[in-house]
C-alpha positions as CSV (number, residue, x, y, z in Angstrom):
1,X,0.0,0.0,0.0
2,X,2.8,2.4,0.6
3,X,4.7,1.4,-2.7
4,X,1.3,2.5,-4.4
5,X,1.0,6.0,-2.2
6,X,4.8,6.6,-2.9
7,X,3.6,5.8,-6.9
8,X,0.5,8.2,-6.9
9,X,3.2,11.0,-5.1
10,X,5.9,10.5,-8.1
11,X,3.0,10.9,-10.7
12,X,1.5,14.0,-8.7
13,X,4.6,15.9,-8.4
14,X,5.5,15.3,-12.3
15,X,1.9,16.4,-13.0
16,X,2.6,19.8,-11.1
17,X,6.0,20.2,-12.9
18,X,3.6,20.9,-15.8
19,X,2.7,24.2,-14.6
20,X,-0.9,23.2,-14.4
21,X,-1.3,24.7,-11.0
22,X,0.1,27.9,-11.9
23,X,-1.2,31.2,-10.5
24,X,-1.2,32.5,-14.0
25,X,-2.3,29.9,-15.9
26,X,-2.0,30.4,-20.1
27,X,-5.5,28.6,-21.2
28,X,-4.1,29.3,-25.2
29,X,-0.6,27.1,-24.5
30,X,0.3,23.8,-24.2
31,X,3.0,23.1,-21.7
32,X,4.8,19.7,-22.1
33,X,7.0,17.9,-19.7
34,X,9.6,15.6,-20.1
35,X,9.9,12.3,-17.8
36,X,13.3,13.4,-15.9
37,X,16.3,10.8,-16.8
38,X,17.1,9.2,-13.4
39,X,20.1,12.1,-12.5
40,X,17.8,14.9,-12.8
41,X,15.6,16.8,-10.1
42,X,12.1,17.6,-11.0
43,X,11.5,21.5,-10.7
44,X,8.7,22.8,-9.4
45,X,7.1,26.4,-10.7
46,X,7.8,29.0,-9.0
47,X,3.9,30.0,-9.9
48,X,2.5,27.0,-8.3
49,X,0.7,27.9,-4.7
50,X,3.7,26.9,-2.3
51,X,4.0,27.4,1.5
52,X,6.7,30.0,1.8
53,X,9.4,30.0,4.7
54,X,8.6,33.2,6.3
55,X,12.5,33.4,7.1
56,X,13.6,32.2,3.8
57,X,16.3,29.3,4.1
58,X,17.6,29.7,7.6
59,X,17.8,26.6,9.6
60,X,17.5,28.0,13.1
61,X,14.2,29.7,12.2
62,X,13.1,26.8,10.0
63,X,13.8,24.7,13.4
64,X,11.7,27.1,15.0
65,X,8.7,27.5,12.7
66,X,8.7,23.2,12.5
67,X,9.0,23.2,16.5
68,X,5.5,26.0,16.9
69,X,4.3,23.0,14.0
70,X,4.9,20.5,16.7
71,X,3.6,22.6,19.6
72,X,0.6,23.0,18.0
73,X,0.1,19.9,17.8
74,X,0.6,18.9,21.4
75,X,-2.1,21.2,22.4
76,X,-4.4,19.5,19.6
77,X,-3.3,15.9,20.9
78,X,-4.3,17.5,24.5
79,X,-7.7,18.7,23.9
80,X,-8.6,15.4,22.4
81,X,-7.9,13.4,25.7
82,X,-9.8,16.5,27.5
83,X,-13.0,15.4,24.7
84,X,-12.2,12.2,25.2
85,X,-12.9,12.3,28.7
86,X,-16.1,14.2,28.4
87,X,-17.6,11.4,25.5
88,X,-17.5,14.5,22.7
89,X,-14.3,13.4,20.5
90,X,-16.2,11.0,18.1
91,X,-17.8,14.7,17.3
92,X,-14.7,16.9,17.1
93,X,-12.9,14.0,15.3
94,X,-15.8,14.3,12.9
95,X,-15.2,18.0,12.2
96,X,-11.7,17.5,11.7
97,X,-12.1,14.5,9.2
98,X,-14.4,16.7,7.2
99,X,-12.1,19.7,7.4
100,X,-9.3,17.8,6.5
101,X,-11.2,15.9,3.2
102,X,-12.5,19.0,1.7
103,X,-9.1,20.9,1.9
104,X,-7.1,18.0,1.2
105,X,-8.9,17.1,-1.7
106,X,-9.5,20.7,-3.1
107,X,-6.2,21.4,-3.1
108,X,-4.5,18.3,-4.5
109,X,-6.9,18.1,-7.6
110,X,-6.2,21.2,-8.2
111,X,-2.1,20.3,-8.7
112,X,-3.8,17.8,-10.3
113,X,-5.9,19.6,-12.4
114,X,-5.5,23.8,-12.3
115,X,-6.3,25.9,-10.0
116,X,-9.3,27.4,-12.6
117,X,-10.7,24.0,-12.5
118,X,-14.4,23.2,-10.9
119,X,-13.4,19.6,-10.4
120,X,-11.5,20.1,-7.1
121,X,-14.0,21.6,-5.2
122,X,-16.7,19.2,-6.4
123,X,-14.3,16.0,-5.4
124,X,-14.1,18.3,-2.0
125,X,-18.1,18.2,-1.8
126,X,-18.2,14.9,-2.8
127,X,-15.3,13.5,-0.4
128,X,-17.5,15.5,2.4
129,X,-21.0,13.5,1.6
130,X,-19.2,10.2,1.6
131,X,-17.7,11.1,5.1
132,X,-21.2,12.0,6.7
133,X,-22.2,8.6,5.3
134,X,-19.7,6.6,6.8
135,X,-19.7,8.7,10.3
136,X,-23.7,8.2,10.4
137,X,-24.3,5.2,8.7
138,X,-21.8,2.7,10.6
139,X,-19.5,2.3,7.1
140,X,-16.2,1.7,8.6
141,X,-14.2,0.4,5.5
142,X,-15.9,3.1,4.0
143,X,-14.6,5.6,6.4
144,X,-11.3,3.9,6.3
145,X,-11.0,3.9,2.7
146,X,-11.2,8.0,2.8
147,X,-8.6,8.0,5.7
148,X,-6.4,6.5,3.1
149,X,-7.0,8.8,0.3
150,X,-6.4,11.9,1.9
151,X,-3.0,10.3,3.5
152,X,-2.5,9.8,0.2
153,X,-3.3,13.7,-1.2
154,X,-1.5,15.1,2.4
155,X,1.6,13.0,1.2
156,X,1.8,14.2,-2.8
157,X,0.9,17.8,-1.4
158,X,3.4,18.3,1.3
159,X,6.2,18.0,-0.7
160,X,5.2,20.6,-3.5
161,X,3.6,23.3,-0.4
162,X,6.9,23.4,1.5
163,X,9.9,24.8,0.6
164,X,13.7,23.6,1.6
165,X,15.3,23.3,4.0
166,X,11.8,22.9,5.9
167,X,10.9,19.7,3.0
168,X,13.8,18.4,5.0
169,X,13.4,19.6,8.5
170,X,9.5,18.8,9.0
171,X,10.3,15.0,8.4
172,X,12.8,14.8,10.6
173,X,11.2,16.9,13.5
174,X,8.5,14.8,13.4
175,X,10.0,11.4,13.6
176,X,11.6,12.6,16.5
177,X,8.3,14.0,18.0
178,X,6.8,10.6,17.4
179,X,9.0,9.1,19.7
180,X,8.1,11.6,22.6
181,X,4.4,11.2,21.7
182,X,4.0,7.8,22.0
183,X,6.2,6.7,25.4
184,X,6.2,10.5,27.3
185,X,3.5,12.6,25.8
186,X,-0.2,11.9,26.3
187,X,-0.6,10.4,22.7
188,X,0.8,6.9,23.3
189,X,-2.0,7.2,27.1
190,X,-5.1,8.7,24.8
191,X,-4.3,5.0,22.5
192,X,-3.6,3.2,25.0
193,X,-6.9,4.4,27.0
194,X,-9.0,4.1,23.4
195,X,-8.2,0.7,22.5
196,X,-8.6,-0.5,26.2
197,X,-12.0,0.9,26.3
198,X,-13.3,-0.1,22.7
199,X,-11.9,-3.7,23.6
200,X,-13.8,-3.7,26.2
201,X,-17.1,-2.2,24.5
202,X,-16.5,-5.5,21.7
203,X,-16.2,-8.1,25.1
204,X,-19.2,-6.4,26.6
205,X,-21.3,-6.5,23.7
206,X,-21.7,-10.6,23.6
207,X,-22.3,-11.1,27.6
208,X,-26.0,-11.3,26.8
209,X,-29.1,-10.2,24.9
210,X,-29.9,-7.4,27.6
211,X,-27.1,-6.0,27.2
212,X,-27.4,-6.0,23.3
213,X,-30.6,-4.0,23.6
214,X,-29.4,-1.0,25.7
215,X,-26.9,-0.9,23.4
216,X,-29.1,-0.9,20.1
217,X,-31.3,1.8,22.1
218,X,-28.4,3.6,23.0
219,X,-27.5,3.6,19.1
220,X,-30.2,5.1,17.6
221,X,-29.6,8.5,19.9
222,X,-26.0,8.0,19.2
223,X,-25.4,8.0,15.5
224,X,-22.0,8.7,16.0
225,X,-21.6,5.3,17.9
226,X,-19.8,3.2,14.8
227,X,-17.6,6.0,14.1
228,X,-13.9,5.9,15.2
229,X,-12.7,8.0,17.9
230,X,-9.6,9.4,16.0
231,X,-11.7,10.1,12.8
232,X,-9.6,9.9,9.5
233,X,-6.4,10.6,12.1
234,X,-5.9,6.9,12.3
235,X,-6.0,4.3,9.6
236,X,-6.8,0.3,10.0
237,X,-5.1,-1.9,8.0
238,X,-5.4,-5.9,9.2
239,X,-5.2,-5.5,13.0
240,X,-3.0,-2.2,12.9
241,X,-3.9,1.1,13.3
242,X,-1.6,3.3,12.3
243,X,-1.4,7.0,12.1
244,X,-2.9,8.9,8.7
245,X,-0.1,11.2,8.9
246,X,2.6,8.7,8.7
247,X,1.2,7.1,5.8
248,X,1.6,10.7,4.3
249,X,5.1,10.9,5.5
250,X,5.8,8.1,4.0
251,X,4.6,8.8,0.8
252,X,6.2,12.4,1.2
253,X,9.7,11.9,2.2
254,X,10.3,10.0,-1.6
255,X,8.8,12.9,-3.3
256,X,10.9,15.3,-1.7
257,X,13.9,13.1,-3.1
258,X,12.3,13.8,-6.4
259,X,12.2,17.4,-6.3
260,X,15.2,17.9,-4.7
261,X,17.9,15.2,-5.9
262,X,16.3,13.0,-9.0
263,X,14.2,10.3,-10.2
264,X,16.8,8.0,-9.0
265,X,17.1,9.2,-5.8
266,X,13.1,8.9,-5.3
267,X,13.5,5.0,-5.7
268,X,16.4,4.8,-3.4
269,X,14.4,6.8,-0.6
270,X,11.3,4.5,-1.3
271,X,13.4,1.5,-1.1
272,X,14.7,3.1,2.4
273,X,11.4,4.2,3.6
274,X,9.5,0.9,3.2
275,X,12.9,-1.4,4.5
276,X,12.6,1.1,7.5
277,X,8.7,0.2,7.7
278,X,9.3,-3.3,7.6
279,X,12.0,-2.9,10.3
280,X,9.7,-1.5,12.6
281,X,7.0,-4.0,12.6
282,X,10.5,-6.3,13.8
283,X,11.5,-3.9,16.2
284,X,8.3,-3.0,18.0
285,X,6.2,-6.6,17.5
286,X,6.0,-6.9,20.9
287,X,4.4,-3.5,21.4
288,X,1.1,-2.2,21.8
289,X,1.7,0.9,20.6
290,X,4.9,2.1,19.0
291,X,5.9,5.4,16.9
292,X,5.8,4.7,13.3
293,X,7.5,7.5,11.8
294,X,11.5,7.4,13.4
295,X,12.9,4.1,11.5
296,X,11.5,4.5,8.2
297,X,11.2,8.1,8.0
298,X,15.0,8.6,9.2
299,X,16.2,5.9,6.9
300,X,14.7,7.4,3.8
301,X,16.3,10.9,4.8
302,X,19.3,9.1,5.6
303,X,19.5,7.5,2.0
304,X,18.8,10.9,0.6
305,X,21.7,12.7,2.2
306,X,23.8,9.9,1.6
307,X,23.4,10.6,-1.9
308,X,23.6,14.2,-1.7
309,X,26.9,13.2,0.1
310,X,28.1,11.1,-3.2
């Protein structure tokens, strides 16, 4: 599933080397795009919506701006265990699943497609629907499926929005993070505490008829009861869950190798990234929870700046 994400990325970011998000579009003219041989980098327009370093290529402030990144999300991860806690972060979840499909999915088709284009914001509309559906209607492969996608558009965008040295920085900053998240910050507890309690919701529900039928009545007030506590923040694949962001990351870091380095580069980084995945299902098989992001994301960066280094 990665090797297919990492795919969709590489087509993505040749697709915006077109110049078909470009601020300025020219409707009249054709612009064509060779495939890059294997030593070349893939250059993004300068036209294309990017996110731009506020402090241009300095690395202390580009440490600073991915750290407030990072603190912000610590205060996000927070307020979920404080929902959590009061029974109302199947909700907030919800709003942030449907704020993250519509904006995902607006902006990647319109790399995808130009930013003149009505297509994007109808996929956006459309991804929206299909995520009321599965929150109210119980369709968990449904809802999982969506999860995947926007991984998938979060991964191909990232690497065309930011800007170096941050497309190297955010990466790393982050598979760091995950290591503090998961054994000292309260995101490995908040798992911890969710899987416990929907484990013991599943052993519950077969104990007898009775209790089957509070829990059907309980249902119908709570529509929200089939829908999972992280929202499209977590993806099921088998018996893992693993996070949606680092299924973007992974799909990212190889698509930063592209713009920056070449095509060749982009395999040796998925090659890295996916060994380092692999690595970590050895590692941490006897975990519960572990951080998904440090061994294959610091691989593939390690590949990459070993080939900077040659």
């Amino acid at each position: 599933m990665t090797i297919t994400l990492q795919i969709v990325a590489m087509v993505t970011v040749l697709r915006v080397a077109t110049g078909v998000a470009s601020l300025n579009p020219s409707p009249n003219q054709t612009t064509v795009i060779e495939v890059p041989k294997l030593n070349e980098s893939v250059a993004i327009p300068s036209s294309t919506p990017q996110f731009q370093n506020p402090v241009g290529s300095s690395l202390d402030a580009s440490f600073l701006l991915a750290l407030s990144f990072v603190a912000a999300n610590i205060i996000v991860i927070a307020f979920l265990a404080y929902l959590y806690r009061k029974k109302k972060m199947k909700l907030f979840s919800l709003f942030v699943s449907i704020f993250l499909v519509f904006n995902v999915t607006e902006l990647y088709f319109s790399f995808v497609l130009g930013l003149y284009s009505f297509i994007p914001t109808v996929a956006a509309l459309i991804g929206v629907v299909l995520t009321l559906v599965a929150a109210f209607g119980g369709f968990g492969k449904l809802a999982n499926g969506l999860a995947i996608v926007v991984a998938l558009e979060l991964g191909s965008a990232f690497p065309v929005i930011l800007q170096a040295p941050l497309n190297w920085i955010i990466p790393a900053v982050y598979a760091v993070f995950d290591v503090y998240a998961v054994y000292f910050g309260r995101m490995g507890k908040l798992v911890r505490e969710v899987t416990s309690n929907s484990s013991l919701e599943q052993a519950d529900s077969s104990e007898g008829e009775e209790y089957g039928k509070k829990k059907q009545s309980k249902g119908v007030k709570d529509r929200l009861s089939k829908w999972k506590d992280f929202g499209f923040l977590s993806v099921t694949v088998g018996e893992i869950e693993i996070g949606m962001a680092d299924l973007a990351f992974y799909s990212m870091v190889p698509a930063v190798a592209l713009i920056l380095k070449s095509l060749f580069a982009f395999f040796v980084v998925v090659f890295a990234v996916d060994a380092g995945l692999i690595a970590s299902f050895f590692v941490f098989r006897k975990k519960d929870v572990s951080p998904g992001l440090p061994i294959p994301i610091l691989s593939g960066l390690a590949g990459l700046m070993i080939l900077f280094l040659i």
